[in-house]
C-alpha positions as CSV (number, residue, x, y, z in Angstrom):
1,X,30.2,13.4,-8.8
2,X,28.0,10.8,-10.0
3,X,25.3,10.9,-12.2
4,X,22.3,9.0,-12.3
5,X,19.4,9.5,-15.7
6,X,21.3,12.7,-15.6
7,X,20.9,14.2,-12.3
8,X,23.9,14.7,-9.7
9,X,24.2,12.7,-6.9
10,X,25.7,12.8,-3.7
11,X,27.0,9.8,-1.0
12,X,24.6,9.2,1.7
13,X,26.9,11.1,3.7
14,X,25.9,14.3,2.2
15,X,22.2,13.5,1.2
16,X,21.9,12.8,5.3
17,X,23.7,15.6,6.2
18,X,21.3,18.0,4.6
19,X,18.2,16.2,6.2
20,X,20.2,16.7,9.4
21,X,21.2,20.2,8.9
22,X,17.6,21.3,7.1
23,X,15.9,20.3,10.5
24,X,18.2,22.0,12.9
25,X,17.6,25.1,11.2
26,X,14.1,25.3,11.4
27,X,12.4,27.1,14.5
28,X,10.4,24.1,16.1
29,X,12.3,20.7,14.3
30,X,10.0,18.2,15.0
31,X,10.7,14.6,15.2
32,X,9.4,11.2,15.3
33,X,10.6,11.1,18.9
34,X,8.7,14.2,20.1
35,X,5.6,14.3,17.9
36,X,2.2,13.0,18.5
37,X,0.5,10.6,16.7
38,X,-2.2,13.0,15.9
39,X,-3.5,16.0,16.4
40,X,-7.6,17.9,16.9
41,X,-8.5,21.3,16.7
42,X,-11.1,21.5,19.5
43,X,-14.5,22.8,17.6
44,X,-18.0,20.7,17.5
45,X,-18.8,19.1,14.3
46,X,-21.2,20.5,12.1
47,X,-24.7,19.7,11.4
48,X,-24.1,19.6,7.5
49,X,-20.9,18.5,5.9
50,X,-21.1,21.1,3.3
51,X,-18.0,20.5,0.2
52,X,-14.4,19.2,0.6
53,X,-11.8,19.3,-1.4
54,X,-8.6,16.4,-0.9
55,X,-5.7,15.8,-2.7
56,X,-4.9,12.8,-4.4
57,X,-1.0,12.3,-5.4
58,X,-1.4,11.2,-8.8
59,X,-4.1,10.0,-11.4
60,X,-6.2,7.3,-11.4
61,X,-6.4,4.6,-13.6
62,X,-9.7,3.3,-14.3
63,X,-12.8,2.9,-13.2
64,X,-13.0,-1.3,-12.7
65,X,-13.1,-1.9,-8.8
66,X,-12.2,-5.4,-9.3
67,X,-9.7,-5.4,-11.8
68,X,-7.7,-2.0,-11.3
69,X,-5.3,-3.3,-8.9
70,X,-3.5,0.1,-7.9
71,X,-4.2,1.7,-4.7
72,X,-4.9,5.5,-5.6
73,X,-7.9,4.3,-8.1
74,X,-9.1,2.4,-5.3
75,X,-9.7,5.3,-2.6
76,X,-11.5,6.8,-5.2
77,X,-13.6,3.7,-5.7
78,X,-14.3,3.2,-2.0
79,X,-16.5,6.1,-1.7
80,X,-19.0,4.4,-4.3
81,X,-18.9,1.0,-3.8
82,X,-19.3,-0.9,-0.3
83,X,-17.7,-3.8,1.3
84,X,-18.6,-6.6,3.1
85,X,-16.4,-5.5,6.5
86,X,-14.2,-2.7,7.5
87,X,-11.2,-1.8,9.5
88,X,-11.3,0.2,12.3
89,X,-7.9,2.4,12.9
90,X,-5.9,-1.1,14.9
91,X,-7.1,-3.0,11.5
92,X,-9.6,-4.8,13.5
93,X,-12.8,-5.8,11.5
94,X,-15.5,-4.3,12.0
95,X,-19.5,-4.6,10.0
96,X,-20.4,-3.0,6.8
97,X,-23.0,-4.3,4.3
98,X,-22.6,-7.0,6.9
99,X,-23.9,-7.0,10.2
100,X,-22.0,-10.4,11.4
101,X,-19.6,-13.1,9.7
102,X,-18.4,-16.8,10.9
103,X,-15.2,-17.7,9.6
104,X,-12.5,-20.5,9.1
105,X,-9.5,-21.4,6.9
106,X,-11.6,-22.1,4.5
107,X,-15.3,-20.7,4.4
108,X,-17.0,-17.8,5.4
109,X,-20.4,-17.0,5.9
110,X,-22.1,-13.3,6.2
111,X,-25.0,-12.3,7.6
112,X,-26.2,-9.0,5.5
113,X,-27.7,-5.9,7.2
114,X,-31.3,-5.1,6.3
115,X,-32.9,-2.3,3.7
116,X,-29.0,-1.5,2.5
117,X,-29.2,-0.5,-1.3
118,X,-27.5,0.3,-4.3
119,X,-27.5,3.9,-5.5
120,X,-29.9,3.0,-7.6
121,X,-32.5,2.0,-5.2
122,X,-31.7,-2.1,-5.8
123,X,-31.5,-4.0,-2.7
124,X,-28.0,-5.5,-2.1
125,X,-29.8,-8.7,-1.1
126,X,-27.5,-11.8,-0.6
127,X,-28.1,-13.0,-4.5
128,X,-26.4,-9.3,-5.3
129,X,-23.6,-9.9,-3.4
130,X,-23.0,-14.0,-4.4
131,X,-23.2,-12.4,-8.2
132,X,-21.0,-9.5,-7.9
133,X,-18.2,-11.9,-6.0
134,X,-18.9,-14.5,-8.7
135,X,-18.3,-12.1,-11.7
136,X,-14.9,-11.0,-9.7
137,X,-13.7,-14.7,-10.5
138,X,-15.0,-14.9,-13.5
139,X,-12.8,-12.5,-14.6
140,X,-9.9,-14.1,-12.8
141,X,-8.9,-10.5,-10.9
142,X,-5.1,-11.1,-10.3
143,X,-5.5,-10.0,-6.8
144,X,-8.2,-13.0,-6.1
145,X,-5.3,-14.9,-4.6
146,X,-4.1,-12.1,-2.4
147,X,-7.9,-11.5,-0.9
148,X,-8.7,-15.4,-0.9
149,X,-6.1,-17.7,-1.4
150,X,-5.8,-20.2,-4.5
151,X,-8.8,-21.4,-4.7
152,X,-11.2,-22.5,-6.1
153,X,-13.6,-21.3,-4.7
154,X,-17.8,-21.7,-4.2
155,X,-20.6,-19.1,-4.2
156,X,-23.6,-19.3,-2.7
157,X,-26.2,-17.2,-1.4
158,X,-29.6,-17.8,0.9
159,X,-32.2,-14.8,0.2
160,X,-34.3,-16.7,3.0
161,X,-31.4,-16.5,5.8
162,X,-30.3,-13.4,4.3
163,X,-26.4,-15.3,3.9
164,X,-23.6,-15.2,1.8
165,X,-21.0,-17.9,2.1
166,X,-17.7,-18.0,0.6
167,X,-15.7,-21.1,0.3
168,X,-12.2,-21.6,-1.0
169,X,-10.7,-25.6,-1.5
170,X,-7.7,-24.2,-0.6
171,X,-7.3,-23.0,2.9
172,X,-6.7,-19.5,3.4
173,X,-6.1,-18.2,6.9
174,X,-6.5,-14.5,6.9
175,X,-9.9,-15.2,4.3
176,X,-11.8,-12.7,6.2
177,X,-9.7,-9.8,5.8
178,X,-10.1,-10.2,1.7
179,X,-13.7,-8.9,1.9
180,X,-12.7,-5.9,4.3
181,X,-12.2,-2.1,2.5
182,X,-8.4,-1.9,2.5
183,X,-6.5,-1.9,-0.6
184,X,-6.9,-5.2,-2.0
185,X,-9.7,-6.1,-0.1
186,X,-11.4,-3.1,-1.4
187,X,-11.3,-4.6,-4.9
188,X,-14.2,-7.3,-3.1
189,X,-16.7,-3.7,-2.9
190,X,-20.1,-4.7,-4.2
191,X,-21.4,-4.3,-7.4
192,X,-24.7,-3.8,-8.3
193,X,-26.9,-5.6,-11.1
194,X,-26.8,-2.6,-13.0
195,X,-23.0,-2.9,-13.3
196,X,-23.3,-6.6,-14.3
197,X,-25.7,-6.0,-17.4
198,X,-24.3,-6.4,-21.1
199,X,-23.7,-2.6,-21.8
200,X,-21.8,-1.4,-18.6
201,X,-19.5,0.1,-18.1
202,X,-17.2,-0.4,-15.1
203,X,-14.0,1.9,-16.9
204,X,-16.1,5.2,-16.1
205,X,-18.9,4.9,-14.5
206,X,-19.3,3.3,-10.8
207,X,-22.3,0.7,-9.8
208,X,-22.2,0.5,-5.8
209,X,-23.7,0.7,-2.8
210,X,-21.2,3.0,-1.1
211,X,-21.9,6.7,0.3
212,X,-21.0,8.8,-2.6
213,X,-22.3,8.9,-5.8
214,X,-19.4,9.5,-9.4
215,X,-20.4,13.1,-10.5
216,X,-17.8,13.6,-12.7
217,X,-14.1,12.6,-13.7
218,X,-11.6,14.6,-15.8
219,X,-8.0,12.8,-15.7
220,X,-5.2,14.8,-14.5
221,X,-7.3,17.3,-13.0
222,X,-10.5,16.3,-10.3
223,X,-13.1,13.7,-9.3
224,X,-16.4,14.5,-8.0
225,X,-18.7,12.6,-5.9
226,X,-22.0,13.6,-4.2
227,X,-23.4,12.0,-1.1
228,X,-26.8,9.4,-1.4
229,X,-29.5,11.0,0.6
230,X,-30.5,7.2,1.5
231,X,-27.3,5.9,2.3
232,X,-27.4,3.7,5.6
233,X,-25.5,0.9,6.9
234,X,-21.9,2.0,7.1
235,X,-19.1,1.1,9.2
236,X,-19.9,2.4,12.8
237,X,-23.8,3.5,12.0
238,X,-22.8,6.3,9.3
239,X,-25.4,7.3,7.3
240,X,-26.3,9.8,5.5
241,X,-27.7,11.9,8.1
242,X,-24.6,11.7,10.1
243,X,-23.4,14.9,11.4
244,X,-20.5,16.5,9.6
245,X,-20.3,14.0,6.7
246,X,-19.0,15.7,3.3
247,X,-21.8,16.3,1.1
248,X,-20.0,17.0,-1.6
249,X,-16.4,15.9,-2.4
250,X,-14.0,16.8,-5.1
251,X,-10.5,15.0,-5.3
252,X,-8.1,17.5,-6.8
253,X,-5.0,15.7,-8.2
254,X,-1.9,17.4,-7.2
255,X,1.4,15.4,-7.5
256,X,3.9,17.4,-5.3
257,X,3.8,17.6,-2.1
258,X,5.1,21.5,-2.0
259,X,1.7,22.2,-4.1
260,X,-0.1,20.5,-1.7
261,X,1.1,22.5,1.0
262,X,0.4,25.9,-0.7
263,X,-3.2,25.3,-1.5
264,X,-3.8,23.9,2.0
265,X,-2.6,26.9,3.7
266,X,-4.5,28.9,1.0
267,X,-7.7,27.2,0.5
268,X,-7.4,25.3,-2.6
269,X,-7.3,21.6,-0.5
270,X,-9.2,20.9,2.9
271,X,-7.5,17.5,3.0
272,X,-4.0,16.1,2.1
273,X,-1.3,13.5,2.7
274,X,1.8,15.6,2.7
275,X,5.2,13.9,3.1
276,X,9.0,14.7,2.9
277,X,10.7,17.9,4.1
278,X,7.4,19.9,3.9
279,X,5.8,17.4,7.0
280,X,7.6,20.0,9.8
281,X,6.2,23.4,8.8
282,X,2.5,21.8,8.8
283,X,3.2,20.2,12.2
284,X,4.0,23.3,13.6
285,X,0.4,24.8,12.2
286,X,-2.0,24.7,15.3
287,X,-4.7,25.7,12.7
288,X,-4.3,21.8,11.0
289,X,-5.6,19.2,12.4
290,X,-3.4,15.9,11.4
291,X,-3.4,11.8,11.4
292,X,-0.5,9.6,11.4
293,X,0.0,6.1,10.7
294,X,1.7,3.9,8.3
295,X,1.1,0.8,6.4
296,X,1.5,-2.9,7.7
297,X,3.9,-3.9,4.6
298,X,7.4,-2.6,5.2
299,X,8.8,-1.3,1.7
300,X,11.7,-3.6,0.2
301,X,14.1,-3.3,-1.7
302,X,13.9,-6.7,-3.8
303,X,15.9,-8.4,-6.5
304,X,14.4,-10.0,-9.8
305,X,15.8,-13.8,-9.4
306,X,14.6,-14.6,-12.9
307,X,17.0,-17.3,-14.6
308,X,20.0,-14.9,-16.5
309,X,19.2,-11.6,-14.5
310,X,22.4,-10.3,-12.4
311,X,20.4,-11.0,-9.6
312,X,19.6,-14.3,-9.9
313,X,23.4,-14.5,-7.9
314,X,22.9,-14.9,-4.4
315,X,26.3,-13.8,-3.8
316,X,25.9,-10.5,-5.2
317,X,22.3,-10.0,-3.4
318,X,24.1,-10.3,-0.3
319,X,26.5,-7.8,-0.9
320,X,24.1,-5.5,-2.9
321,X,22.0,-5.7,0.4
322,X,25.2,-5.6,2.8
323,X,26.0,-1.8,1.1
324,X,22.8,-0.1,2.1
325,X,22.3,1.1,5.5
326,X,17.8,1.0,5.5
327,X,18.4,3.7,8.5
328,X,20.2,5.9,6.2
329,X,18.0,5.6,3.9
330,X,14.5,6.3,6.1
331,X,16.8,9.6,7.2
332,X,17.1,10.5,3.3
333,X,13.8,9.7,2.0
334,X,11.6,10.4,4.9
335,X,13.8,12.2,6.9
336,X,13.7,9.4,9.6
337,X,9.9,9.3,9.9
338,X,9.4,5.8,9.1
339,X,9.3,2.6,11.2
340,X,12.2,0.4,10.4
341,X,12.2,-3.6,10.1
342,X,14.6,-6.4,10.2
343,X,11.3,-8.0,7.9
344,X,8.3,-6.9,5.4
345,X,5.9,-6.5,8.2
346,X,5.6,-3.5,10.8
347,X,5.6,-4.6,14.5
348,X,1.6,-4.4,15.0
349,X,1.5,-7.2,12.2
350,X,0.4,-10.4,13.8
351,X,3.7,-12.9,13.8
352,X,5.7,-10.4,13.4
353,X,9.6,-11.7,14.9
354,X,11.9,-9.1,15.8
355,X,14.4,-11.6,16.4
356,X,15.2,-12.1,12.5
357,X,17.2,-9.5,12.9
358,X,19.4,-11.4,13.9
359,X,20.5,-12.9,10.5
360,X,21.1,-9.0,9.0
361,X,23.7,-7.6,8.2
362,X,25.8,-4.2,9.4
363,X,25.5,-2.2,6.7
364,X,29.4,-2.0,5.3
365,X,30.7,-0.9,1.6
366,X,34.0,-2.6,2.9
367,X,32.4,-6.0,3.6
368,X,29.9,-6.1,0.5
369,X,33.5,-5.7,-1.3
370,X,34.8,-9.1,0.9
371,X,31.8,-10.8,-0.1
372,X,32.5,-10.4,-3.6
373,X,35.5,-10.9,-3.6
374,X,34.7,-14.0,-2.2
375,X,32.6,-15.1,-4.9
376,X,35.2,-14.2,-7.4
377,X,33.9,-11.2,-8.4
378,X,37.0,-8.8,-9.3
379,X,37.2,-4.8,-10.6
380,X,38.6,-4.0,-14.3
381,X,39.2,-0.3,-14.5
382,X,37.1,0.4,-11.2
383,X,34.3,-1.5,-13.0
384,X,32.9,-5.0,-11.6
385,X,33.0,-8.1,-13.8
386,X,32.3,-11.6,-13.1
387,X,34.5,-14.0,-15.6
388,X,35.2,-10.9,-17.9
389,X,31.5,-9.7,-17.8
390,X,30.9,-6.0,-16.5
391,X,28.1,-5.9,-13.7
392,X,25.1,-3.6,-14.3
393,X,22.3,-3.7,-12.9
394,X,18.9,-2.5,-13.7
395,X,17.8,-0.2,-10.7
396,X,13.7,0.6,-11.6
397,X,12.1,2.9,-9.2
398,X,9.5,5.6,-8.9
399,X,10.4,9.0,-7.7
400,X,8.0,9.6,-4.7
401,X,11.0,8.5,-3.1
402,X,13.9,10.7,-4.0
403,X,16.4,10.9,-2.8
404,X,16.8,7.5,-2.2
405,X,17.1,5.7,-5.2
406,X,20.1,8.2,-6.0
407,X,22.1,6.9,-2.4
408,X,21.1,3.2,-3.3
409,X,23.0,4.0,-6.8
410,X,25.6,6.0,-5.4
411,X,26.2,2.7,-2.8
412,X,26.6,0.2,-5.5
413,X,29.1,2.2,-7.7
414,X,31.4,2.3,-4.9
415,X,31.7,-1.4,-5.4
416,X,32.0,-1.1,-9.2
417,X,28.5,-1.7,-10.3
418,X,27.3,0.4,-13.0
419,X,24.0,1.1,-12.2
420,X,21.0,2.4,-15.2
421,X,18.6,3.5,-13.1
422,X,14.9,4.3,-14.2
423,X,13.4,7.1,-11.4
424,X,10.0,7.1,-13.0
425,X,6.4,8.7,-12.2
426,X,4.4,6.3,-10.3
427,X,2.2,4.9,-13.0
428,X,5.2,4.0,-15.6
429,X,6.8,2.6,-12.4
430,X,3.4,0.1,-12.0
431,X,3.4,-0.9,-15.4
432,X,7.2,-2.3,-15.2
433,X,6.8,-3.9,-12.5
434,X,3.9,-5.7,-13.7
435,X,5.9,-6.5,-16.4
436,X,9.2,-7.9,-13.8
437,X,11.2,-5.3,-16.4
438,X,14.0,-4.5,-13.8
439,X,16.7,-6.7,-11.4
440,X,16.1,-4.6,-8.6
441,X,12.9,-2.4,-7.3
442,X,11.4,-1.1,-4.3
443,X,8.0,-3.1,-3.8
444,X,5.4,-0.7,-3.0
445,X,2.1,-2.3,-1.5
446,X,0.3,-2.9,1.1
447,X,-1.8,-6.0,3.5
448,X,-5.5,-5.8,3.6
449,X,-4.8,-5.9,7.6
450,X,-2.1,-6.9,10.2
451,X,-1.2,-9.8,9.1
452,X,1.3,-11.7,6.6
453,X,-1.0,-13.8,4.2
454,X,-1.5,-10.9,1.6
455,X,2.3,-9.6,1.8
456,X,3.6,-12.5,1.6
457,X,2.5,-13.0,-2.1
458,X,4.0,-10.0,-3.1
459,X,7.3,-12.0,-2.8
460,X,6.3,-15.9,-3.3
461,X,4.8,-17.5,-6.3
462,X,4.1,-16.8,-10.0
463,X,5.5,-13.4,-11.2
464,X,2.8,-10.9,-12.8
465,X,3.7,-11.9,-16.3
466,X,3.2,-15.7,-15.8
467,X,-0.8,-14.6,-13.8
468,X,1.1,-13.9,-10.4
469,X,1.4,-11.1,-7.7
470,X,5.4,-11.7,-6.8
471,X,6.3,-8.5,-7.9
472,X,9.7,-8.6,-6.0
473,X,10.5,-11.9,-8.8
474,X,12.1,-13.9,-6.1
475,X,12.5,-17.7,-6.9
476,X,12.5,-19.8,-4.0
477,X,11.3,-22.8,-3.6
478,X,11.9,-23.1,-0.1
479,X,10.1,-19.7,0.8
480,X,7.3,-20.7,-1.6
481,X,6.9,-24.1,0.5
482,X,7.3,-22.5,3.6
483,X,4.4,-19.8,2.7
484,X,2.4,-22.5,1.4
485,X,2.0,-24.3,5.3
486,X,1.6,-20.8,7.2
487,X,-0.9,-19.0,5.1
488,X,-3.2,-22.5,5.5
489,X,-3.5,-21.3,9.1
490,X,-5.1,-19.3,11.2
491,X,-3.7,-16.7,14.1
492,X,-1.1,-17.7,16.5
493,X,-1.1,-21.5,15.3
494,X,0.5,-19.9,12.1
495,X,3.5,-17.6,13.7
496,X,5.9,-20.8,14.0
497,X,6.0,-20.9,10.1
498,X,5.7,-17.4,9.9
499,X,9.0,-16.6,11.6
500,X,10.5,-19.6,9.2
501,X,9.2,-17.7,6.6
502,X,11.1,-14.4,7.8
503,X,14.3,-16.2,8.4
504,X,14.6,-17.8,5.2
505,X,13.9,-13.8,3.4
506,X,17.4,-13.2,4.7
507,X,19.2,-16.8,4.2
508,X,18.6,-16.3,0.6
509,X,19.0,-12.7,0.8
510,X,16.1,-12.2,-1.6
511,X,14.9,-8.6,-0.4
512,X,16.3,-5.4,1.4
513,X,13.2,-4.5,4.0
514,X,13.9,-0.4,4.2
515,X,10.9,1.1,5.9
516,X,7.1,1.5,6.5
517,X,7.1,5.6,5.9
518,X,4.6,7.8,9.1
519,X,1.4,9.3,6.3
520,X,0.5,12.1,7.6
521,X,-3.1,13.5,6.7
522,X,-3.2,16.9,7.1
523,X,-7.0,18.8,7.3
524,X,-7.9,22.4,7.6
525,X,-11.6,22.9,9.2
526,X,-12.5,19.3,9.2
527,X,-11.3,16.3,11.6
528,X,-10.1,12.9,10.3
529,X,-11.5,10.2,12.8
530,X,-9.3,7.7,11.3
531,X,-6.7,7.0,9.0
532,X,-4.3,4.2,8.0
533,X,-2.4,4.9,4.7
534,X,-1.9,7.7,2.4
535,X,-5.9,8.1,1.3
536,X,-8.7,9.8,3.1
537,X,-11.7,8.7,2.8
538,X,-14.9,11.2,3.4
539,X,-16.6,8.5,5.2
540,X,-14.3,9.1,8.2
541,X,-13.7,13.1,7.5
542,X,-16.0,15.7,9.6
543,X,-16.7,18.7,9.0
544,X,-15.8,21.6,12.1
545,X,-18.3,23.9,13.0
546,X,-17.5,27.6,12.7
C-alpha cells in the first residue's frame, strides 16, 4: 500500500474495479452509452416563479465582477450584472443589453437595446457601457487578454447612434465571444455609474443591470438575490414578467455532492449540480428533471516547465504522460462520464483535429520506464535519480476530483518517483496555481465559447506571477509563436494553425489532456431550459406548476 498526504491508495486496477463493480450492483446502472442528454417532467410552467433554492459547490470569493477571476463567484455575479451577448445552449451568441453587433479581428461595434437599466433606475446608455469596459482596463483585469486579446485597446461610445465600439491593435479572432456571459466573458457584465463612484464598493455589494438584485451574503453558508420588477431586455425576451422566472433565489453552499443529494430528495435544494457515484441514483428519479453537458476546455494534466523544476525535462514529461491511461482515469474520477480528447478542446470546439491523436501515446508503465531509461534516468533503492539526484515531484491538485490524483500518484511511483502530493479544497488549490507553486496540476478552466482563442492562454504566454493566464507554466516558444498566428484569425481561416498548434502540445509533451467531465444539473419542481457547465443560472430555471 501506498500512501499519499496520508490516505491509502490503491493502483488504478482496483480504484476502476470498484467504479466497475459499484455500478453493476445497482438496480438500473446507467451509463453514458444509454442515458439521455436530458430529461423534463411534463407539467406547465407557472405563472409566478415563487423562491428557489440551488446549490453552489463551494464559497465565493468576492464581490469584483471584473477582477474575481474564478468561476463559482461569477455565477453568482451573473444574476446582477448583464452582458453585452449571451450563449445559447450550442455556445452560439445570441443579444443581451445588445440588440446587434458587427465584428472583425480587431473591432467591434454594438448596437444597445432601448429603455434597459441599471437596478437603480440609470439607463445603461452607450457612455455606461464605454465607462464600465474602460475602468475594466484601467485596472488591468488579468483575464483582459483571455476576453480581448493583447491589446491595447480603444473605447468609444456614440449616445446619438446608441453604439459602443471596441477596438483592440492587436487582432483577436474570437473578440466577440469576450463580451458574452460565460466564465471569463462574464467578467465584461456592466457596471453601472453607481459602482464607478469614489466610495463603492465592488467586494460586497453588486452595481448591474442584470435580473436579480444582492439581498444578502453570508460566506460559507447562502446568497440571496431578488428579482427587478423592471427588468427587460434579456437573452431571448426574458423579462421580468416572464412566466416561471424565480422570484426569489437563495444559493445555499453545500460542498459534497452526497449532501446535495439528501437535501434535494428532501427539500432543502431545488437545483444542483451533482457528480461522481451519486449521478446514477438521481438519474433513476423520474420526479427530477435533469441537464447535461460539459465544458469546451478538456481538463489537463500539465507540467510547470519553469527553468530548475523536474519538469522542465522533456524526457520525463513524456514518460510521466506515457504512465497514465486518461480513460482510466475518466472511469475513476467520473466513472467514465466524461468526453475524452487526444487535445484541450471537446469535439463541438471549432478547429478541433481529432487526428492529433495520432502523436499520443499507449498508455504503458513498462514503456515510460524505456523512456527513461533512455534518458539516463536509473533507480537507487526503487527510487528514481537523475546523475545521483532523487526524482520528486510536486503533484498539486484539488479534491473535487478524487480519486484521481491518488491513481496519477500511485502511476508515477511504479517508476520510482516520489510523489508529495497536495489534494487541496478548491480555493487553496486557485491560489497555488496563481502562484505556479507546483510541477504538475490539473488545469481547471473553461473557453468563453467553442472555440480555442481563450484556452489556448491557459497554456501559452506569461505565467500568473509574471501578469499572465498560463497556469499550466509551459515554456515554449514554438507553441507561443504558433498561438500568436491563429488567435489573429478568424473561423475556419484559423484551423490550419490551430491543428499546428495541437500537434506541437504533444511534440513537446507539455500537457496530459484527461477529460471534459458530463455536469449534470439536477431540479426538483422546476425545469432548466439550458445549461452548459456546473452553474445554474435562474434566468434559464422555470418554475413547474402544481
Amino acid at each position: 500500500m501506498k500512501r499519499v498526504r496520508g490516505r491509502t491508495i490503491r493502483s488504478v486496477a482496483a480504484l476502476v474495479a470498484v467504479v466497475v463493480v459499484a455500478a453493476a450492483c445497482s438496480s438500473q446502472p446507467t451509463t453514458p452509452a444509454n442515458e439521455s442528454a436530458g430529461r423534463t417532467v411534463k407539467a406547465d410552467i407557472a405563472a409566478k416563479g415563487g423562491s428557489v433554492t440551488i446549490r453552489l459547490n463551494q464559497d465565493w470569493r468576492d464581490f469584483s465582477v471584473q477582477t474575481t477571476g474564478e468561476g463559482n463567484t461569477q455565477a453568482l455575479l451573473q444574476n446582477a450584472y448583464a452582458t453585452l451577448l449571451a450563449q445559447d445552449a450550442s455556445g452560439k451568441l445570441i443579444p443581451y443589453l445588445a440588440e446587434s453587433y458587427k465584428a472583425t479581428a480587431d473591432t467591434i461595434t454594438f448596437k444597445l437595446k432601448k429603455d434597459i437599466t441599471c437596478s437603480d433606475g440609470t439607463p445603461v446608455t452607450p457612455e455606461v457601457v464605454r465607462a464600465s469596459l474602460q475602468n475594466m482596463v484601467t485596472v488591468k483585469s488579468a483575464y483582459n487578454t483571455v476576453n480581448w486579446g493583447k491589446g491595447p485597446y480603444t473605447i468609444t461610445a456614440d449616445d446619438k447612434d446608441g453604439t459602443v465600439t471596441f477596438k483592440t491593435a492587436t487582432p483577436y479572432g474570437p473578440l466577440a465571444y469576450g463580451f458574452s456571459n460565460a466564465f471569463p466573458a462574464s467578467m465584461t457584465g456592466i457596471v453601472c455609474p453607481a459602482g464607478l463612484k469614489p466610495g463603492a464598493d465592488l467586494t460586497t455589494q453588486m452595481y448591474g443591470a442584470g435580473p436579480y438584485t444582492l439581498v444578502d451574503a453570508v460566506h460559507g453558508d447562502h446568497v440571496t438575490f431578488k428579482l427587478r420588477s423592471d427588468f427587460k431586455g434579456g437573452p431571448e425576451g426574458t423579462t421580468s414578467q416572464t412566466a416561471g422566472l424565480p422570484e426569489q433565489v437563495t444559493y445555499k453552499i453545500v460542498p459534497t455532492d452526497a449532501t446535495a443529494v439528501q437535501l434535494l430528495k428532501t427539500g432543502g435544494l431545488d437545483v444542483a449540480s451533482i457528480g461522481g457515484t451519486q449521478v446514477a441514483q438521481l438519474l433513476n428519479d423520474q420526479t427530477l428533471s435533469y441537464t447535461r453537458s460539459t465544458g469546451f476546455f478538456v481538463f489537463p494534466l500539465a507540467f510547470n516547465q519553469a527553468p530548475g523544476k523536474p519538469t522542465a525535462d522533456k524526457a520525463l514529461r513524456q514518460a510521466l504522460i506515457t504512465a497514465i491511461d486518461p480513460k482510466a482515469f475518466a472511469q475513476a474520477v467520473w466513472q467514465g462520464r466524461a468526453v475524452t480528447s487526444p487535445t484541450i478542446a471537446t469535439p463541438d470546439v471549432e478547429c478541433y483535429d481529432a487526428d492529433v491523436a495520432k502523436l499520443a501515446p499507449k498508455p504503458s508503465v513498462d514503456a515510460a520506464k524505456k523512456v527513461l531509461a533512455d534518458a539516463g534516468y536509473t533507480l537507487d533503492n526503487g527510487k528514481l535519480t537523475k546523475n545521483g539526484a532523487p526524482v520528486t515531484i510536486h503533484l498539486m491538485t484539488d479534491n473535487t476530483l478524487n480519486p484521481g490524483p491518488e491513481y496519477i500518484a500511485d502511476q508515477w511511483q511504479q517508476l520510482g518517483v516520489t510523489v508529495n502530493a497536495d489534494n487541496l479544497p478548491y480555493q487553496q488549490y486557485v491560489t497555488k496555481l496563481l502562484a505556479s507553486d507546483m510541477d504538475v496540476s490539473f488545469v481547471e478552466s473553461n473557453s468563453p465559447g467553442p472555440i480555442f482563442g481563450p484556452m489556448s492562454q491557459r497554456v501559452t504566454g506569461p505565467v500568473p506571477p509574471k501578469g499572465g493566464t498560463n497556469y499550466a507554466g509551459t515554456y515554449d516558444d514554438t507553441l507561443n509563436s504558433i498561438q500568436a498566428k491563429a488567435i489573429a484569425q478568424s473561423g475556419k481561416a484559423s484551423c490550419a494553425d490551430w491543428t499546428d498548434f495541437q500537434e506541437q502540445l504533444w511534440k513537446n509533451w507539455s500537457m496530459l489532456p484527461l477529460g471534459s467531465p458530463y455536469q449534470y444539473m439536477f431540479a426538483k419542481g422546476f425545469d432548466i431550459t439550458r445549461a452548459r457547465g456546473s452553474n445554474a443560472y435562474p434566468i434559464n430555471i422555470r418554475k413547474l406548476a402544481g
